[in-house]
Every structure is written in C-alpha cells, then in structure tokens.
Chimera marker file (.cmm) of the C-alpha trace (Angstrom):
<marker_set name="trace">
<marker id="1" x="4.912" y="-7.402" z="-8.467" r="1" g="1" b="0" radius="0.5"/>
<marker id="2" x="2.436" y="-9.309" z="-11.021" r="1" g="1" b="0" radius="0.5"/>
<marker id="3" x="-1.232" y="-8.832" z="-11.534" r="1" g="1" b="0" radius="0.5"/>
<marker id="4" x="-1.955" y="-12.352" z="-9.829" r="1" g="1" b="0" radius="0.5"/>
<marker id="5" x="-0.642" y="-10.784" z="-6.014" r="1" g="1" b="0" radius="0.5"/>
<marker id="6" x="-2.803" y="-7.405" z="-6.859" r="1" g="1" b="0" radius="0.5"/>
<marker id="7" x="-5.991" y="-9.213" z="-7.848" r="1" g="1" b="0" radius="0.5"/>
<marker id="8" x="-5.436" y="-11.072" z="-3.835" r="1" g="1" b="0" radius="0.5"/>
<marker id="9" x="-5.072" y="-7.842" z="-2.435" r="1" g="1" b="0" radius="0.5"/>
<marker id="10" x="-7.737" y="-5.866" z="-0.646" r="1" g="1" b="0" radius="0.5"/>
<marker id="11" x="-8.589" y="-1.913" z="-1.808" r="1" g="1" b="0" radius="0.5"/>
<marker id="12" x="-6.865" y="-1.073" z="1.513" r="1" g="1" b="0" radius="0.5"/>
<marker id="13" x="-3.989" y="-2.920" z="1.036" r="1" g="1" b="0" radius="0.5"/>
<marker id="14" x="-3.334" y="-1.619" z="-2.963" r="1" g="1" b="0" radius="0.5"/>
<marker id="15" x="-3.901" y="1.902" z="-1.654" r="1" g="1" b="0" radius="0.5"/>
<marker id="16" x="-1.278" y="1.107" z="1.286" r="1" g="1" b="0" radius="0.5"/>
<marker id="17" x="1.242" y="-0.335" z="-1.255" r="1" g="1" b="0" radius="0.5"/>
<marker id="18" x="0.483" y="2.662" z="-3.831" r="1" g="1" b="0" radius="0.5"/>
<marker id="19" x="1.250" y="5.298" z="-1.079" r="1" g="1" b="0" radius="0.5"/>
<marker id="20" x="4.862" y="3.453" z="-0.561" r="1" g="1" b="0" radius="0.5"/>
<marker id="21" x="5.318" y="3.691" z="-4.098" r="1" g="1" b="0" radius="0.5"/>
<marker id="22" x="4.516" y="6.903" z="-4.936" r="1" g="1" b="0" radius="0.5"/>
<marker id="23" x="7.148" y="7.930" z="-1.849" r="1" g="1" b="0" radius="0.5"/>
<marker id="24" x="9.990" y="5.750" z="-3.529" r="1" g="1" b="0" radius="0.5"/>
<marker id="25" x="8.703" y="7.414" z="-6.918" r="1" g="1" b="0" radius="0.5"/>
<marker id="26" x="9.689" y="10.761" z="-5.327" r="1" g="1" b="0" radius="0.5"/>
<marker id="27" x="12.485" y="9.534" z="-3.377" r="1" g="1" b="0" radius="0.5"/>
<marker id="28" x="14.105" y="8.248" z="-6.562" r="1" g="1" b="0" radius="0.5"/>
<marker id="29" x="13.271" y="11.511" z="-8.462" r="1" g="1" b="0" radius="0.5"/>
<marker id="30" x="14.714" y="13.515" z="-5.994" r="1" g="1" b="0" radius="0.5"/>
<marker id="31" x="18.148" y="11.421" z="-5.733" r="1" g="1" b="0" radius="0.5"/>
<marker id="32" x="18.308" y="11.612" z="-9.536" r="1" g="1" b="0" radius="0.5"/>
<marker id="33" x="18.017" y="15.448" z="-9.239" r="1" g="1" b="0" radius="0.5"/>
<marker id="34" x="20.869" y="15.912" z="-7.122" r="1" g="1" b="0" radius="0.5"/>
<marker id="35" x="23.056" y="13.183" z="-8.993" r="1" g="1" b="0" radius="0.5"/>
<marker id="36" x="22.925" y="10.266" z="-6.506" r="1" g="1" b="0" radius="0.5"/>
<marker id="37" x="20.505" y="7.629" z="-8.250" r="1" g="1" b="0" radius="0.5"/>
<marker id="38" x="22.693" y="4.708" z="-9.496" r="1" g="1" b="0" radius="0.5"/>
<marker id="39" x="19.717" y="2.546" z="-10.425" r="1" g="1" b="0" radius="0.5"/>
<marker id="40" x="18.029" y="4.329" z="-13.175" r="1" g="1" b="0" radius="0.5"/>
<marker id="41" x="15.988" y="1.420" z="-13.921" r="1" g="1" b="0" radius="0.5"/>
<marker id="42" x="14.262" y="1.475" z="-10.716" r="1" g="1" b="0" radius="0.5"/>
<marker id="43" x="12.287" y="4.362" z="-11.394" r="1" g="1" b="0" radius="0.5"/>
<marker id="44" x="10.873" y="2.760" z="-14.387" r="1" g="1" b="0" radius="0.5"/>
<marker id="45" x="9.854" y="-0.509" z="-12.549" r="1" g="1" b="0" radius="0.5"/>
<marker id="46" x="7.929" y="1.932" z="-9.577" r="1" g="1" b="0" radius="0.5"/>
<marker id="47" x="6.186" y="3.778" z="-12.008" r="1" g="1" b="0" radius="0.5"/>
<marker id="48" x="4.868" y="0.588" z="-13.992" r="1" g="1" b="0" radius="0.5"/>
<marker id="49" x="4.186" y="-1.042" z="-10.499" r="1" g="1" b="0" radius="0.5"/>
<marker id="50" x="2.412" y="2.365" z="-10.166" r="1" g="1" b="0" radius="0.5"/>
<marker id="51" x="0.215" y="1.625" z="-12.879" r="1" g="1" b="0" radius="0.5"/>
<marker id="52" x="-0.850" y="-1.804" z="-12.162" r="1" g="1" b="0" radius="0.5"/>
<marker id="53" x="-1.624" y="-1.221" z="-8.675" r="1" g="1" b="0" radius="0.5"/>
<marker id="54" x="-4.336" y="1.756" z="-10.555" r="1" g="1" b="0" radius="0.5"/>
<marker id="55" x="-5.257" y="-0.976" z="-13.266" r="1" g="1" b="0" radius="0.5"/>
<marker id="56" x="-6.087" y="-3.510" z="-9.885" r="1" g="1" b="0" radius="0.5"/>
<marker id="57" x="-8.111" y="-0.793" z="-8.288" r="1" g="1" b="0" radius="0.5"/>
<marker id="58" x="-10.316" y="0.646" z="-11.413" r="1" g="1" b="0" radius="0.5"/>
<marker id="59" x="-10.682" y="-2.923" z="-12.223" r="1" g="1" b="0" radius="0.5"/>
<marker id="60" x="-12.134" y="-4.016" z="-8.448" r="1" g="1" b="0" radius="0.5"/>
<marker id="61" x="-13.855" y="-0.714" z="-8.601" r="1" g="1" b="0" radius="0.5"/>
<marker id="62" x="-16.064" y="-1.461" z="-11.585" r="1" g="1" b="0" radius="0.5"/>
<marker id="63" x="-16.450" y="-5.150" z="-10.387" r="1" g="1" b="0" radius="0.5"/>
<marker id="64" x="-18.336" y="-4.015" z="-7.318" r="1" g="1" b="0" radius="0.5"/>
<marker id="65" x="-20.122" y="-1.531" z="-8.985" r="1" g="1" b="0" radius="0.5"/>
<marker id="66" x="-21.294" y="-3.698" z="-11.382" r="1" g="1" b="0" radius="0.5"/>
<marker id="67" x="-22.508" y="-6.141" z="-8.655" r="1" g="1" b="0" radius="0.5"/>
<link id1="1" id2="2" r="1" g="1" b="0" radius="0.2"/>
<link id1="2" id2="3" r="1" g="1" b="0" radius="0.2"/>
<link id1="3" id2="4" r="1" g="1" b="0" radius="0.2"/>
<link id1="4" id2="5" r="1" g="1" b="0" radius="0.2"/>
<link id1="5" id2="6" r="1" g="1" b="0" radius="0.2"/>
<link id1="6" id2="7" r="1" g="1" b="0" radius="0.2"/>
<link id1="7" id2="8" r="1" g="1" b="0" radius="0.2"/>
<link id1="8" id2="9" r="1" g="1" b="0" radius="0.2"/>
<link id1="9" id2="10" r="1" g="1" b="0" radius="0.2"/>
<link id1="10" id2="11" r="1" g="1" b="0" radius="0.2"/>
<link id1="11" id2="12" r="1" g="1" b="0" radius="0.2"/>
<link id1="12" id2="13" r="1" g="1" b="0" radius="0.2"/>
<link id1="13" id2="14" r="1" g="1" b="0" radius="0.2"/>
<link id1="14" id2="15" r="1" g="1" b="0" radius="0.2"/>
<link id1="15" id2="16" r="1" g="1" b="0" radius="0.2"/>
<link id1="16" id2="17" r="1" g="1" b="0" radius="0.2"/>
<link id1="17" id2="18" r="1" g="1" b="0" radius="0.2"/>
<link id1="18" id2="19" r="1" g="1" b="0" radius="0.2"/>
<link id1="19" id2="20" r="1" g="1" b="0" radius="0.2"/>
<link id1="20" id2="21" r="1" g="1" b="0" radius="0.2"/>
<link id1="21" id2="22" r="1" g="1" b="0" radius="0.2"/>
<link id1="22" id2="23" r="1" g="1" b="0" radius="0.2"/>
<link id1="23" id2="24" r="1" g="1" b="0" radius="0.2"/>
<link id1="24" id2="25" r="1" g="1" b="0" radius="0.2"/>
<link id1="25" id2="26" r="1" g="1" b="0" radius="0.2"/>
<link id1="26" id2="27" r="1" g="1" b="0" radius="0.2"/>
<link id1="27" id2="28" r="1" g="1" b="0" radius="0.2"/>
<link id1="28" id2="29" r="1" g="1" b="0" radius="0.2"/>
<link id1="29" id2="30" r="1" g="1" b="0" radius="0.2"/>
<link id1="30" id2="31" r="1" g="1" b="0" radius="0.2"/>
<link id1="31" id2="32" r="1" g="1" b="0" radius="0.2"/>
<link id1="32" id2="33" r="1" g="1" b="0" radius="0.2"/>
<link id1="33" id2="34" r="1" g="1" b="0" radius="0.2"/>
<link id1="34" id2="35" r="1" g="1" b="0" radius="0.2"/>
<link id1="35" id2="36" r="1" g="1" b="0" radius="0.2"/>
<link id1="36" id2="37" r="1" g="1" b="0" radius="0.2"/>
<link id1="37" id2="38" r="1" g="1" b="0" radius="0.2"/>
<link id1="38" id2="39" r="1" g="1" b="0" radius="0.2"/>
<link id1="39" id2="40" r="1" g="1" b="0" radius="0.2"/>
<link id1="40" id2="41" r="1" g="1" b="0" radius="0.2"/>
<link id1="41" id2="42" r="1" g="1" b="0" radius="0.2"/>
<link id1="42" id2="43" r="1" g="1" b="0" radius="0.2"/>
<link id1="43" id2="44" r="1" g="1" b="0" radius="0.2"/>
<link id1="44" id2="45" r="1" g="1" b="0" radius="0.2"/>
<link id1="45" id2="46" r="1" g="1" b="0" radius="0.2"/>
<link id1="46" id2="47" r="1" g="1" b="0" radius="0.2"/>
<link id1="47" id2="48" r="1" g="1" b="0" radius="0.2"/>
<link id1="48" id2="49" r="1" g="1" b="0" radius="0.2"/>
<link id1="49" id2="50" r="1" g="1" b="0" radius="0.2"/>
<link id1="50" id2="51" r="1" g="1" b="0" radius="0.2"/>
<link id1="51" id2="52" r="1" g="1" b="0" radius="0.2"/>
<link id1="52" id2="53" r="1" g="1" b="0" radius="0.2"/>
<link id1="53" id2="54" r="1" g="1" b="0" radius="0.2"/>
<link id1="54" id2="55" r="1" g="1" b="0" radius="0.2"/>
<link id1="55" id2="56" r="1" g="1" b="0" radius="0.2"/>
<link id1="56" id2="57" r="1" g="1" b="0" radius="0.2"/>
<link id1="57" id2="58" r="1" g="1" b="0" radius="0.2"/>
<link id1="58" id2="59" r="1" g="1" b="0" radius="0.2"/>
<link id1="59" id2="60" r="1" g="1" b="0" radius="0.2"/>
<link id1="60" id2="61" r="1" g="1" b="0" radius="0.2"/>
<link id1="61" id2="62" r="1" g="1" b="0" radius="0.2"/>
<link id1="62" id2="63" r="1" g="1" b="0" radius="0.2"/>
<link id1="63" id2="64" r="1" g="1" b="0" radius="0.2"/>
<link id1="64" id2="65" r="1" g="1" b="0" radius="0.2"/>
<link id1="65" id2="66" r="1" g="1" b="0" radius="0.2"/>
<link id1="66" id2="67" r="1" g="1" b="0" radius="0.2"/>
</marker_set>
C-alpha cells in the first residue's frame, strides 16, 4: 500500500481498511505469542501500513478544515 492509493481513498474507506489492519495487527501478535507466526516481517509492514493510513487521514482532516 503507497500513499498515491490512500490519497484516492475516501475517510470511510481508510477507516474501513484501518479497522482490518488493526485486526491482522492483533491477529499476528497473538500468533507470535503462542509461537505460530512464521512471517515476522508481516507485522512490521501492518504496523507501517498502520501509520500511513493515520498520516492519509490527519492529512485529509486538516485539508477540509482548512477549506
């Protein structure tokens, strides 16, 4: 996921696709709890997708408030 496909996305949509992320985010947590995550590097590329979905929002946030 890049910042070009967030900036087309609606609020809505960003808050839809941050929910499913923050369940993986858990899901993955979880599994490496209990010894069953193989893909460690998965976690790392949820929580980063985490953070730009934020970055989107804040950013589309201030742009209507500034308008």
């Amino acid at each position: 996921m890049n910042a070009k496909e967030l900036t087309a996305k609606t609020p809505d949509q960003l808050r839809d696709d941050l929910v499913a992320l923050k369940k993986e985010a858990f899901n993955l947590r979880f599994r490496q709890a209990t010894g069953q995550l193989e893909n460690t590097a998965r976690m790392r590329i949820v929580r980063r997708d985490v953070a730009r979905i934020k970055t989107a929002l804040n950013q589309k946030a201030a742009a209507a408030a500034a308008n």
